[in-house]
C-alpha positions as CSV (number, residue, x, y, z in Angstrom):
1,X,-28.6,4.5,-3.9
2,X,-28.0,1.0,-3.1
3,X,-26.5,-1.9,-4.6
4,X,-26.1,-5.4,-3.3
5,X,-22.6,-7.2,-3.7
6,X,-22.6,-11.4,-4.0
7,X,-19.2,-12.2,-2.8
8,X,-18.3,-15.9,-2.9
9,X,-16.1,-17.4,0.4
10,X,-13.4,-20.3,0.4
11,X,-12.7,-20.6,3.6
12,X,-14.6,-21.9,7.3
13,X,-12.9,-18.8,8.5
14,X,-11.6,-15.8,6.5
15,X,-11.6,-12.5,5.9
16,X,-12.1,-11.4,2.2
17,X,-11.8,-7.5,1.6
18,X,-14.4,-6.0,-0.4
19,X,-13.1,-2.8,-0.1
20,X,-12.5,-1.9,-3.9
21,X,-16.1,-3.2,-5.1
22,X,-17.8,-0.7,-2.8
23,X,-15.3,2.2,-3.5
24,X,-16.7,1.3,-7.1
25,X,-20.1,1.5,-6.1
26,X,-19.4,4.9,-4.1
27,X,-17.6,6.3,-7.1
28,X,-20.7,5.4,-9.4
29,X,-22.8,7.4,-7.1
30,X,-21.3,10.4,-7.5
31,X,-21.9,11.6,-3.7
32,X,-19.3,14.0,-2.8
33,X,-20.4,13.8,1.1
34,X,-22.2,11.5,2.7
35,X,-21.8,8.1,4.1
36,X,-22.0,4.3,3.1
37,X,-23.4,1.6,5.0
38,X,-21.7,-2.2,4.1
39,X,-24.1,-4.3,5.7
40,X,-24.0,-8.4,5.2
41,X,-27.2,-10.6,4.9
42,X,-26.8,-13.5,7.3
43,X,-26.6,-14.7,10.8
44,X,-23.1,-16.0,10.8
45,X,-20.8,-13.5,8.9
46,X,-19.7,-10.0,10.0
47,X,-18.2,-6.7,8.0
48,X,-14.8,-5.6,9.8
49,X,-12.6,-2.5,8.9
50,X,-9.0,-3.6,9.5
51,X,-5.7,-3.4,8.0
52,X,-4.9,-4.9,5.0
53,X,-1.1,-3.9,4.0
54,X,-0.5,-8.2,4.3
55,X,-2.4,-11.1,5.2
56,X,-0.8,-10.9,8.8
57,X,-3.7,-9.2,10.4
58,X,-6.6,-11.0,8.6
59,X,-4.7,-14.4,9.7
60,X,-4.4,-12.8,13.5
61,X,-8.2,-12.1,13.6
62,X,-9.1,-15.7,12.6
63,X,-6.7,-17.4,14.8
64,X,-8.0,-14.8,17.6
65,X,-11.6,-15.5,17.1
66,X,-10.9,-19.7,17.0
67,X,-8.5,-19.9,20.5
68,X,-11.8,-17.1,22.0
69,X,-14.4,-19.2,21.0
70,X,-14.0,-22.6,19.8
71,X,-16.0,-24.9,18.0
72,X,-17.9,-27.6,18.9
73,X,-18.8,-27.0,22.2
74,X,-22.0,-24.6,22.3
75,X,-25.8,-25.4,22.7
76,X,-26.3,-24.3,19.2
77,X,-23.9,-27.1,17.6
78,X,-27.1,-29.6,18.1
79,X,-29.1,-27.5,15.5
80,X,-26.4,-27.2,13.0
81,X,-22.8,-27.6,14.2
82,X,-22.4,-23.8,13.6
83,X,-22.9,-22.3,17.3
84,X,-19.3,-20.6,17.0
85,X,-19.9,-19.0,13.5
86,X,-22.9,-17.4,14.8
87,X,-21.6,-15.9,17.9
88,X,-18.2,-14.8,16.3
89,X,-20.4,-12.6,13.8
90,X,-22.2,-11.4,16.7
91,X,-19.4,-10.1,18.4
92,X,-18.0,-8.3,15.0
93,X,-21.1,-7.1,14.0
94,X,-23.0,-6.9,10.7
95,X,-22.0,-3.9,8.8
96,X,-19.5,-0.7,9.2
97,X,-21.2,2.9,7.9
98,X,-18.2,5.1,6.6
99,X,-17.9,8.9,5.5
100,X,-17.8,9.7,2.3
101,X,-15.4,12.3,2.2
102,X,-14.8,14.5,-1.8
103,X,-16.0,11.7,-3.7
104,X,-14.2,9.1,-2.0
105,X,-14.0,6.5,0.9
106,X,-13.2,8.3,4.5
107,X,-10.9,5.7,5.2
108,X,-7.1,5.8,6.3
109,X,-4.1,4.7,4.5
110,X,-4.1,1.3,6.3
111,X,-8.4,0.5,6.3
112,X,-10.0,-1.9,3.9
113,X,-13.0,-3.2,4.7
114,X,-13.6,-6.8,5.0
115,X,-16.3,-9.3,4.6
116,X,-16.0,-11.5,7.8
117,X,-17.1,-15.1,7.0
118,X,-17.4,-18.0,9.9
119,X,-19.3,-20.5,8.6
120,X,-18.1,-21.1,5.3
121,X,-17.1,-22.0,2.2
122,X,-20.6,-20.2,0.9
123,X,-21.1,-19.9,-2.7
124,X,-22.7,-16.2,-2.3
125,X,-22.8,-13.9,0.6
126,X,-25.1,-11.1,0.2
127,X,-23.6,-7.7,1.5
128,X,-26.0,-4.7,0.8
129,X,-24.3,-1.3,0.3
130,X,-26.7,1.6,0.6
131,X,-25.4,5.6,0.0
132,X,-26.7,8.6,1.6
133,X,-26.2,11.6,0.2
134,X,-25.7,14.6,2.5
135,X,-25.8,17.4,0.1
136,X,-29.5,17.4,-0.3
């Protein structure tokens, strides 16, 4: 099974968890065990698990990833002025697989995944979310 997610971004820099509209997706499948992959189209956006119990951590990533690698100052900028955004969502990566576990996401208490945008505000991000059943 696979479904693709548009998720709309606000932000330059944010974090938006899209945790609940893949646990729908996964829910919808009805794979007991297996895994899901979150996976987002484009060069300069990333899919993070983190913690989401406040915005604390989301805002710590951000501010992390702008003092580690600043903008404006990379070969790419000439292009399109976006040479941070694409090597932030290099470094994060773009997608997470995660177990499905009796139906439901293997995730802890404290794990949400999260769309990881750099080089917004976008009006749709693409995030692709393919299941693989393990039973069969």
């Amino acid at each position: 099974m696979q479904e693709i997610l548009k998720v709309a971004t606000n932000k330059s820099n944010t974090l938006v968890d899209v945790s609940e509209q893949v646990r729908d997706i996964v829910r919808r499948s009805n794979v007991s065990t297996g895994l899901v992959n979150v996976y987002v189209q484009g060069a300069t956006a990333g899919i993070m698990i983190q913690e989401n119990w406040d915005d604390s951590v989301q805002n710590d990533v951000v501010t992390l990833f702008r003092k580690l690698i600043p903008a404006g100052v990379w070969e790419h900028d000439a292009q399109d002025n976006n040479g941070d955004s694409h090597l932030k969502a290099g470094i994060v990566g773009p997608g997470e697989t995660i177990p499905i576990v009796e139906g439901k996401l293997g995730l802890s208490t404290w794990q949400n995944i999260f769309l990881c945008e750099f080089d917004g505000p976008r009006e749709e991000r693409s995030i692709v979310v393919t299941i693989i059943n393990a039973e069969k």
